[in-house]
MIMARRO-892245 format. One line per 3 residues: number of its first residue (from 1); for each residue x, y, z of N, C-alpha, C. Coordinates in nm, 3 decimals, m for minus. Layout:
% residues N
NUM) X:Y:Z:X:Y:Z:X:Y:Z | ...
This chain:
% residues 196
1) 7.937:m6.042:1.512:7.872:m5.933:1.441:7.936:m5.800:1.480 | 7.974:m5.709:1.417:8.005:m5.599:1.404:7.904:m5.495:1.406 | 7.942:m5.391:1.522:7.826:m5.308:1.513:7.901:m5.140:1.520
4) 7.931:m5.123:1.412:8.061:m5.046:1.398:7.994:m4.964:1.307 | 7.994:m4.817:1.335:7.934:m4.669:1.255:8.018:m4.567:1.205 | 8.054:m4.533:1.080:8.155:m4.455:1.021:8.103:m4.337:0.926
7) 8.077:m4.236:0.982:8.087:m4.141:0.900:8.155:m3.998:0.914 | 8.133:m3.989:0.760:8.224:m3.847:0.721:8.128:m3.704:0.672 | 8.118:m3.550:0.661:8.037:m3.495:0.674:8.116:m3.416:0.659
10) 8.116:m3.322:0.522:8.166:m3.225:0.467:8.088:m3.088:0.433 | 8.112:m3.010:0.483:8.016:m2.879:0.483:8.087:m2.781:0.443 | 8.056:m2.617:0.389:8.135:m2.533:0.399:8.156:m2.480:0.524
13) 8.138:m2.530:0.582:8.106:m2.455:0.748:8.224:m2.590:0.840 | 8.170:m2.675:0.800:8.302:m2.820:0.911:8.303:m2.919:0.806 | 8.406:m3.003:0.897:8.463:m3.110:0.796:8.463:m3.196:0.921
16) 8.354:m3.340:0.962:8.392:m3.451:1.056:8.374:m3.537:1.020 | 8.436:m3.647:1.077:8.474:m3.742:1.037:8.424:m3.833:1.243 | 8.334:m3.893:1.224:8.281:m4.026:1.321:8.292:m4.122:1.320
19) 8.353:m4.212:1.426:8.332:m4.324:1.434:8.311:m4.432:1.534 | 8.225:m4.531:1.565:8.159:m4.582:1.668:8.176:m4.653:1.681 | 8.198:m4.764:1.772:8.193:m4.940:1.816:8.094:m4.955:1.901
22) 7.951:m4.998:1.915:7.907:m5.023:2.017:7.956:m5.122:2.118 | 7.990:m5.185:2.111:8.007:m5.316:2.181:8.186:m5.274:2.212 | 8.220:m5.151:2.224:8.348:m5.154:2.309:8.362:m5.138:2.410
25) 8.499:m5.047:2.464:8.566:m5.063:2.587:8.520:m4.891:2.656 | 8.497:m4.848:2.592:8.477:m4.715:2.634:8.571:m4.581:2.623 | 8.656:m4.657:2.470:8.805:m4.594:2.451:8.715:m4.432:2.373
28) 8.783:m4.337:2.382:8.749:m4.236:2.297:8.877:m4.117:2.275 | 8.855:m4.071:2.177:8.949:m4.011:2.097:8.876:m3.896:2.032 | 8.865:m3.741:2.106:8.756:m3.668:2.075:8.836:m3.535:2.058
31) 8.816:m3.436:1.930:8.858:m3.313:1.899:8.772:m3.247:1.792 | 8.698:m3.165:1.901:8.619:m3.050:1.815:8.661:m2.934:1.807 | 8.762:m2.882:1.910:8.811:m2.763:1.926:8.706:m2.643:2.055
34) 8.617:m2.758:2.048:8.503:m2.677:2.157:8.554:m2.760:2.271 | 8.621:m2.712:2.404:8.640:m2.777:2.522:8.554:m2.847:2.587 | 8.475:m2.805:2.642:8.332:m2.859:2.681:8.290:m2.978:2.604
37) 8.269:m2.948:2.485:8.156:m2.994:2.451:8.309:m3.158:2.452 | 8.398:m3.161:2.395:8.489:m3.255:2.392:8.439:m3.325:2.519 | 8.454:m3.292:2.611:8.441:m3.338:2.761:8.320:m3.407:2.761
40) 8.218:m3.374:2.716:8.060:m3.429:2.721:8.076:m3.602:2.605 | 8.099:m3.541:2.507:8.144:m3.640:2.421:8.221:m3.760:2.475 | 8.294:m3.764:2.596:8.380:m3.844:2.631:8.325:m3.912:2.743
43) 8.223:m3.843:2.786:8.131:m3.920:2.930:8.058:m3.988:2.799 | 7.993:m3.934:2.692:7.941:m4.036:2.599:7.976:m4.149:2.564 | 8.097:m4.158:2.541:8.194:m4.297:2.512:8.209:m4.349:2.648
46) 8.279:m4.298:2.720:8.317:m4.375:2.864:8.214:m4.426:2.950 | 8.128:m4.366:2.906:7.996:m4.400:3.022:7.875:m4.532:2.917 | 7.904:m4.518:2.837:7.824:m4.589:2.719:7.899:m4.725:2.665
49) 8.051:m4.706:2.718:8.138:m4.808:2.681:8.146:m4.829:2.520 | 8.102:m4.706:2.480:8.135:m4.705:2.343:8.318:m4.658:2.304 | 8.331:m4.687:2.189:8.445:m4.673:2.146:8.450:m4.571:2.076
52) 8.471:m4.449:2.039:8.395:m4.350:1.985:8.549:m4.267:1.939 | 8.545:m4.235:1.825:8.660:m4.153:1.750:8.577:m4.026:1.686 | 8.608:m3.900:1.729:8.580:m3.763:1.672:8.691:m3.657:1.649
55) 8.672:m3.627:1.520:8.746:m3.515:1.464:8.668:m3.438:1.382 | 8.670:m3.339:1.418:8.590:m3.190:1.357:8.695:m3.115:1.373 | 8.670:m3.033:1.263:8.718:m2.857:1.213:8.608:m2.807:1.141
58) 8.555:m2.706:1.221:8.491:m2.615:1.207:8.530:m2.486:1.221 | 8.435:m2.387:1.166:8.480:m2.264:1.147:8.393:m2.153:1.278 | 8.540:m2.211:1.389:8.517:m2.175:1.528:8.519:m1.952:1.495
61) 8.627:m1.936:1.409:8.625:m1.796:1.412:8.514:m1.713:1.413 | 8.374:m1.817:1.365:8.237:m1.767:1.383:8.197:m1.748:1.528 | 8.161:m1.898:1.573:8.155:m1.910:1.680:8.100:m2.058:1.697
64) 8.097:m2.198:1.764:8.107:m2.276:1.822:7.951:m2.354:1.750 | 7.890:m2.247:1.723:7.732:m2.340:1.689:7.714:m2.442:1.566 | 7.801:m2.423:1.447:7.837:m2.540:1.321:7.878:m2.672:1.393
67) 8.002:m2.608:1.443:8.103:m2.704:1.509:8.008:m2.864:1.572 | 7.942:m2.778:1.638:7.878:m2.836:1.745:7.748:m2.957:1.689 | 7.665:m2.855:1.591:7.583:m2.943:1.544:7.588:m3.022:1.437
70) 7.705:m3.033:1.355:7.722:m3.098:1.238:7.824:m3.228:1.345 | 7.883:m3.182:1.430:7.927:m3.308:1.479:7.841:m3.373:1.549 | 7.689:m3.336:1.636:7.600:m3.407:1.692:7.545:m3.495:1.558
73) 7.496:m3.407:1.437:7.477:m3.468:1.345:7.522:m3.597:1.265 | 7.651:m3.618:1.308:7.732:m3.718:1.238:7.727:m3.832:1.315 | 7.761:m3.792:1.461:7.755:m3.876:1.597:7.569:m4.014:1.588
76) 7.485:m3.912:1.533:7.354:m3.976:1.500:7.375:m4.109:1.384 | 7.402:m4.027:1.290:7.411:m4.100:1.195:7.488:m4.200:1.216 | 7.610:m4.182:1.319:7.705:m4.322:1.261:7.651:m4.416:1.393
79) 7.575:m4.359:1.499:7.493:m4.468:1.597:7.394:m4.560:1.518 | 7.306:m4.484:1.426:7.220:m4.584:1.374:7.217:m4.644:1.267 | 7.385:m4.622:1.160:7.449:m4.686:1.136:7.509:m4.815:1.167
82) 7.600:m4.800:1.280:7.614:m4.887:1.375:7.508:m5.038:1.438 | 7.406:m4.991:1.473:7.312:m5.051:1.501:7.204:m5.134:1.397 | 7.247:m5.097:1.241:7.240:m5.177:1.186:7.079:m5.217:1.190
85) 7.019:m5.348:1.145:6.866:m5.351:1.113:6.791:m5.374:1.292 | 6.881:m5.385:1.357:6.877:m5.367:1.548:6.837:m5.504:1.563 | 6.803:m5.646:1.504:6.813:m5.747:1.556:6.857:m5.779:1.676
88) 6.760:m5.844:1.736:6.840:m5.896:1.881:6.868:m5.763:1.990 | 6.814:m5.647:2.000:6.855:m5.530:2.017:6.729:m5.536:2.213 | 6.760:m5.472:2.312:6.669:m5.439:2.399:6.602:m5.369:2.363
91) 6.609:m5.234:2.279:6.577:m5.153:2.214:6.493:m5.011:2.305 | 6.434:m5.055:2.427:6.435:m4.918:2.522:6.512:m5.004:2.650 | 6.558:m4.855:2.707:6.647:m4.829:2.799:6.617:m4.677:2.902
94) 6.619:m4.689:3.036:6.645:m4.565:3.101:6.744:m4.559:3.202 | 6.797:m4.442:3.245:6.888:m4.409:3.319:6.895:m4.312:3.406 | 6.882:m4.306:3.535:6.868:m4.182:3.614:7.052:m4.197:3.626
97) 7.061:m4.055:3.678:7.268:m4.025:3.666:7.262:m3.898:3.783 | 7.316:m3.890:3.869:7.323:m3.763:3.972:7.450:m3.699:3.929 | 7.465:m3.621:3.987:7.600:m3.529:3.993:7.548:m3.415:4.078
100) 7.636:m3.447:4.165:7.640:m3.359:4.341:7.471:m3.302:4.344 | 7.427:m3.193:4.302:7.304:m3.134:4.336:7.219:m3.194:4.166 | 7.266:m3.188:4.084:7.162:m3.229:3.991:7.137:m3.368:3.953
103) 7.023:m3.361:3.871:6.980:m3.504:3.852:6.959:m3.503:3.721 | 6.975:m3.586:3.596:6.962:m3.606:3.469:6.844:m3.747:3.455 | 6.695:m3.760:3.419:6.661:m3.891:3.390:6.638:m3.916:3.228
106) 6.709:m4.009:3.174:6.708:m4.039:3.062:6.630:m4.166:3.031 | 6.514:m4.147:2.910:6.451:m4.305:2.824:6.512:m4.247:2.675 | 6.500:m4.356:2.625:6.513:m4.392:2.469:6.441:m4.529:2.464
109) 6.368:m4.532:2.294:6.358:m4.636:2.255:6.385:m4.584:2.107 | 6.476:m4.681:2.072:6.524:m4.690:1.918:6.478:m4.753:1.827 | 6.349:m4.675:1.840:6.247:m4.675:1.753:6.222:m4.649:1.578
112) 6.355:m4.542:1.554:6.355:m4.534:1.372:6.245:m4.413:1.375 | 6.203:m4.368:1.477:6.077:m4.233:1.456:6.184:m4.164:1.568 | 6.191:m4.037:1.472:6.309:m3.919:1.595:6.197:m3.844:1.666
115) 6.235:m3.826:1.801:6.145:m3.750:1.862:6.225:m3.734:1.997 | 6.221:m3.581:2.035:6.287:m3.573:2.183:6.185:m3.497:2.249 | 6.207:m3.492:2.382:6.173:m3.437:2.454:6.261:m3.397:2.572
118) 6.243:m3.276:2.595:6.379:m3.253:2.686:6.360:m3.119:2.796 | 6.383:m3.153:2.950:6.352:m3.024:3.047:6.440:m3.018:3.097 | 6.503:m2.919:3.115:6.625:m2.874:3.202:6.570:m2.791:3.298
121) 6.671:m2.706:3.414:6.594:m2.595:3.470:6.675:m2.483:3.419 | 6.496:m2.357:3.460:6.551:m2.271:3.389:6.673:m2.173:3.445 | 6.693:m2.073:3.414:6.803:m1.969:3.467:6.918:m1.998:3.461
124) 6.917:m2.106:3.367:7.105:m2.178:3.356:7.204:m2.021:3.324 | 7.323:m2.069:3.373:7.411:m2.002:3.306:7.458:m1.992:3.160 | 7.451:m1.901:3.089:7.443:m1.915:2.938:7.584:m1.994:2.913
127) 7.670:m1.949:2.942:7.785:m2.001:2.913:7.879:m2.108:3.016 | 7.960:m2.203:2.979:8.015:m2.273:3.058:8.176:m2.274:2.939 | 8.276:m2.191:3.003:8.346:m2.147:2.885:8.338:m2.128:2.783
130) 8.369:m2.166:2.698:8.320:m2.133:2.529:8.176:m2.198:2.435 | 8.126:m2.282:2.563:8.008:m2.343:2.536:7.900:m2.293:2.598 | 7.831:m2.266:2.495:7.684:m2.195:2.462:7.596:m2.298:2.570
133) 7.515:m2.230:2.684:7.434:m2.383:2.738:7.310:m2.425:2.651 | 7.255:m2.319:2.573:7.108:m2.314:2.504:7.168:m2.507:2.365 | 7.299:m2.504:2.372:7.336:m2.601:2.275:7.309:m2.723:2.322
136) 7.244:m2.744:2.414:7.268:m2.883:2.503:7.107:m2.974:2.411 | 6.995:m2.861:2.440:6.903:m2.905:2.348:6.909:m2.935:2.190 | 7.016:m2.814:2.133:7.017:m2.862:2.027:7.131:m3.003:1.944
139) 7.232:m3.037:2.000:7.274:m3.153:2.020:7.171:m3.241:2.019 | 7.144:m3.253:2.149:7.000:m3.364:2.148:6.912:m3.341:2.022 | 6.863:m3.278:1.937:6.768:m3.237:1.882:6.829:m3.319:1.734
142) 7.012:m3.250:1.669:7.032:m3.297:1.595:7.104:m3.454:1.581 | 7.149:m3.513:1.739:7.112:m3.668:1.728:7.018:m3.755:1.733 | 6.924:m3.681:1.776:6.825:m3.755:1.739:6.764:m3.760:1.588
145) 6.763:m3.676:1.527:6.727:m3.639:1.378:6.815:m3.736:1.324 | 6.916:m3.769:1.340:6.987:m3.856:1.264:6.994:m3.991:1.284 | 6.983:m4.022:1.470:7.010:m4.143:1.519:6.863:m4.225:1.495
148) 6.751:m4.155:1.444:6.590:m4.176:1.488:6.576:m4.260:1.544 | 6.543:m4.188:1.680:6.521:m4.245:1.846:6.371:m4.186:1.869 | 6.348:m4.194:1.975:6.297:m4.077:2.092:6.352:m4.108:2.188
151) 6.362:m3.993:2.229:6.473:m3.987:2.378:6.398:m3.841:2.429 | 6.362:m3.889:2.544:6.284:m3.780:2.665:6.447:m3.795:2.764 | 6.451:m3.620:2.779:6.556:m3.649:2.891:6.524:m3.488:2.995
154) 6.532:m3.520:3.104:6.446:m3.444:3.209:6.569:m3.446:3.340 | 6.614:m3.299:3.355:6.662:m3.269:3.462:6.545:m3.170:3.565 | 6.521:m3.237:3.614:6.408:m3.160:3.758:6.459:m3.065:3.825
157) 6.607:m3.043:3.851:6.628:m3.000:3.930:6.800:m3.030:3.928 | 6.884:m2.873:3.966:6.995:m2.891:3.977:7.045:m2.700:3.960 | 7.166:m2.674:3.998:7.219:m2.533:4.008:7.325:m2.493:3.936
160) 7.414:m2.620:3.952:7.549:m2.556:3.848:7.549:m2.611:3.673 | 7.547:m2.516:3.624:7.515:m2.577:3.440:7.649:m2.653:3.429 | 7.733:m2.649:3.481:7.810:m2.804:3.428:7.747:m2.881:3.460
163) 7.742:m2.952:3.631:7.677:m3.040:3.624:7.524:m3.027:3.606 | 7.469:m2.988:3.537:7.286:m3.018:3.467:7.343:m3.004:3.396 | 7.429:m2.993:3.318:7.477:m3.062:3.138:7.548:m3.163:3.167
166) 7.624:m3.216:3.208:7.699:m3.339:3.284:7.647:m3.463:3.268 | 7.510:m3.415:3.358:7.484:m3.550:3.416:7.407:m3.609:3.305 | 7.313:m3.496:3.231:7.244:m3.521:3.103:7.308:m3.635:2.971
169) 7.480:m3.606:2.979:7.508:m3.703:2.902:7.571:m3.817:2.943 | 7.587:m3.794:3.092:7.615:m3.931:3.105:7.517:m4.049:3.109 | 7.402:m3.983:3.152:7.247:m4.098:3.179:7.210:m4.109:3.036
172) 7.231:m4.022:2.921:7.201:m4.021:2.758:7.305:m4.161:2.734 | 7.474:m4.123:2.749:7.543:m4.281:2.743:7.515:m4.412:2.803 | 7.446:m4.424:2.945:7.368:m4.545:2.978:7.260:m4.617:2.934
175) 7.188:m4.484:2.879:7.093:m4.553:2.846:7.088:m4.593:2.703 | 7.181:m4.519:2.643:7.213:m4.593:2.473:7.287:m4.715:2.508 | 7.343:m4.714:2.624:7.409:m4.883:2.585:7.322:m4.998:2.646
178) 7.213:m4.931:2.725:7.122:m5.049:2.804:7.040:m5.105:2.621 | 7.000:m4.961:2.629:6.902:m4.978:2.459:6.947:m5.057:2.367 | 7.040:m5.073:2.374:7.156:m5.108:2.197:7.201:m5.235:2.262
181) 7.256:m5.251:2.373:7.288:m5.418:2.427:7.220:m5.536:2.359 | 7.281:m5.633:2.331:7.214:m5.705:2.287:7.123:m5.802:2.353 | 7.038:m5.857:2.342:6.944:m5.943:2.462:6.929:m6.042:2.421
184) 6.995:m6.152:2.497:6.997:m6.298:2.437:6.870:m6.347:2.432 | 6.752:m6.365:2.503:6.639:m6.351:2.449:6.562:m6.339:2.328 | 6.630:m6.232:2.260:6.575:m6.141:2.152:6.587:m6.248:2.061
187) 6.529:m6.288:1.962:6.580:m6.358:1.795:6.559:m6.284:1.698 | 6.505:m6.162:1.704:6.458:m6.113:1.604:6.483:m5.952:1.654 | 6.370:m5.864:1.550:6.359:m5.722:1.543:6.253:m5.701:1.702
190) 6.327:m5.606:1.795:6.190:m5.647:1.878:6.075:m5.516:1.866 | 5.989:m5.565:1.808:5.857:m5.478:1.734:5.752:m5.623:1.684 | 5.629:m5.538:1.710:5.516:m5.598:1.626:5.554:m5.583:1.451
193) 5.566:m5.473:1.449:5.606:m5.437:1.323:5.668:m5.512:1.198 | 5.793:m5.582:1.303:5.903:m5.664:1.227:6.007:m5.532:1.186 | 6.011:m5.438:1.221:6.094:m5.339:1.146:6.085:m5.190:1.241
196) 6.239:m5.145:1.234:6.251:m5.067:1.375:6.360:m4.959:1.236
């Protein structure tokens, strides 16, 4: 079975193009033109063992905020794409992730109802080079809108806004691949419901 997510997303504002393997190696191939945020994207794949291909052009001469959320946007869509009617799926997953002084704890259940919840601490540094930190929520905000999850993700505590943005996506990539793994167990949709 193939669990493979492809999309494309044309705006006057960006032009991306996503694409996903769950069940890979953790290969990734990432260009938004936003440094940072590239870097985050790649603990996403590497840490998630996803296979993950991104290309965006956006219209950075504004400034970084299109860029950013039309590619979280796409990134959603082609996960729950990917994932398909979720048969056989664990379907929740959590992940605590450190990095030196901070701590990131991540749940999801891929549920088909979007809903986040999300605490960082406050007094971050606004910027971490050309990346906005206030964007970290909204990422989360617009993959989830697309991926329809809920995903609570809670840093308690930590000082340097790289790492409390860091660690946030690397425990976000664990726990999408604990969630999305398949569970030999499973035969079916796992819900009362029959439908996720």
């Amino acid at each position: 079975m193939s669990r493979v997510g492809r999309v494309e997303r044309t705006t006057k504002e960006t032009s991306v193009t996503v694409e996903i393997d769950l069940d890979g190696t953790g290969r990734v191939d990432v260009s938004t033109g936003v440094g940072f945020f590239d870097h985050m994207l790649d603990q996403l794949g590497r840490h998630g063992l996803f296979d993950l291909a991104v290309k965006t052009e956006g219209d950075l001469h504004i400034d970084s905020h299109h860029t950013i959320e039309d590619t979280a946007l796409a990134i959603g869509a082609a996960f729950r794409q990917a994932l398909g009617d979720k048969s056989g799926i664990v379907r929740f997953a959590n992940a605590s992730v450190p990095l030196d002084e901070s701590l990131a704890r991540v749940t999801v259940d891929l549920s088909g109802r979007p809903y986040l919840v999300h605490q960082e601490p406050a007094g971050m540094a606004p910027m971490i080079g050309s990346y906005d930190t206030t964007m970290t929520r909204h990422i989360l905000e617009s993959f989830v809108a697309q991926a329809q999850v809920a995903l609570h993700v809670e840093v308690p505590y930590g000082r340097n806004a790289h790492h409390i943005v860091e660690c946030q996506f690397k425990a976000l990539a664990r726990a999408l691949r604990y969630a999305s793994e398949i569970d030999p167990r499973q035969t079916g949709i796992p819900s009362t419901k029959g439908a996720l």
